[in-house]
N, C-alpha and C positions, 0 to 999 in steps of 0.2 A: 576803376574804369574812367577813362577820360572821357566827358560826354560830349563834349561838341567833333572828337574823330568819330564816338559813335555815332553821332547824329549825322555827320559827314558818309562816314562809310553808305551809310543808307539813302544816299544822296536827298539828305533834307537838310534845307535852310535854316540854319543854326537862329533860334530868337532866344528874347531872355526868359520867355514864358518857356516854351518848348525845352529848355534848357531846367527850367525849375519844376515840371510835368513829366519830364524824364530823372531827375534827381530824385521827386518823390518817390515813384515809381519803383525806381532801383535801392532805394533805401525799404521800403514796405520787404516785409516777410508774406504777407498776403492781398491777394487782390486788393483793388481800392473803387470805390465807387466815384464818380465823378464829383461828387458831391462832395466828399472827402477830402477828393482829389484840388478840387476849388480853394475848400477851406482851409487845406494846407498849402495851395502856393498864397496865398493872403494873407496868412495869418500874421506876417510881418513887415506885410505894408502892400498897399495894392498895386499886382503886377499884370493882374488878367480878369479879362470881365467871364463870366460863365460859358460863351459863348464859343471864346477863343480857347478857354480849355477843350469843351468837344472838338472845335475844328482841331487840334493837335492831335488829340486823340484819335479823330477819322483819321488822319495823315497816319499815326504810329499803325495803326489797324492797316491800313491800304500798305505802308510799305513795309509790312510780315514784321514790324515791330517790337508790339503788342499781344496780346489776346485777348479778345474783348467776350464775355461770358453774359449772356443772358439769366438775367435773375427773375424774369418773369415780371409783369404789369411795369412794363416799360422800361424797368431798372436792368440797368449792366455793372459789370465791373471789369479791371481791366489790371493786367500785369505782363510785364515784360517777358515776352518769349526766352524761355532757356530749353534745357536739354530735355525731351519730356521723354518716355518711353513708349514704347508701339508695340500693340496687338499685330498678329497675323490673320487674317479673315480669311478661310479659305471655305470653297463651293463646296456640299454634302455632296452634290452628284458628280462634275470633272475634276475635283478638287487642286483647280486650279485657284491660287495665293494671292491676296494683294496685304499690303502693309497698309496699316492706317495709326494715325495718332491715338492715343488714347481719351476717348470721349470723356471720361471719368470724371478729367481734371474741372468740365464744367462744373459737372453732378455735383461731383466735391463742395465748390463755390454755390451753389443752389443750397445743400442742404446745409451749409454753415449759416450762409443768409437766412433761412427759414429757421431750424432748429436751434442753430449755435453750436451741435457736434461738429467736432473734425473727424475725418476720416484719419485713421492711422494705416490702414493698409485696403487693401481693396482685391477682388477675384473676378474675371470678368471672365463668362463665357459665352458664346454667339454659336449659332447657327443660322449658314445663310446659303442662301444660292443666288450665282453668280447670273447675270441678266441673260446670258445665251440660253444657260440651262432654264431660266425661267420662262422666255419667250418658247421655247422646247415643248415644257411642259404644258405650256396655256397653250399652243397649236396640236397638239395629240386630245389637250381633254374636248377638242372641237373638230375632232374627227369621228 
């Protein structure tokens, strides 16, 4: 991948950090933390203060980029958006459908953070009602 058309395409201002924040990024197999993320664009001469990596990173997150994953007491992590796969969420009562991303991918990054397991495969199933049907039900239980 050529990074500075990708960083183009996504109309963002090509810099040399942004450029070596994104190179990491796209080389990692797995999320990376900022911190990480710092000590690898440095590690071979200083390109970016701590600072300017978050601001990149806000930027990669703002423009659909990224994904930035809450890892709880303030930590994130962050890896480049690819092709991720999507649940169907549909209402128990009109069973009407919306597509959503798969929340997982967070979960996943949580518990490798905390435990150090990978997930290898995952099953997810929901039950939900759709906000019509819920406002429905909460004006009848107040009848």
């Amino acid at each position: 991948m050529d990074l500075k058309t990708y960083l183009k395409s996504y109309n963002i201002k090509v810099t040399k950090c942004r450029l070596k924040v994104l190179k990491i990024l796209s080389d990692a197999n797995d999320a990376l933390t900022v911190e990480k993320i710092y000590k690898t664009c440095n590690d071979e001469g200083k390109i970016a203060d701590l600072s300017t990596v978050y601001r990149s990173l806000d930027l990669f997150e703002e423009k659909n980029v990224v994904s930035k994953v809450d890892l709880g007491n303030g930590k994130y992590s962050y890896k480049i958006k690819g092709e991720t796969h999507k649940h169907i969420l549909k209402c128990n009562m009109c069973n009407k459908e919306i597509e959503i991303e798969c929340p997982m991918d967070q979960v996943e990054e949580i518990i490798k953070n905390k435990t150090g397991f990978v997930l290898i495969d995952h099953e997810l199933k929901m039950k939900a009602l759709c906000k019509d049907c819920m406002d429905k039900a909460n004006n009848e239980k107040k009848v």
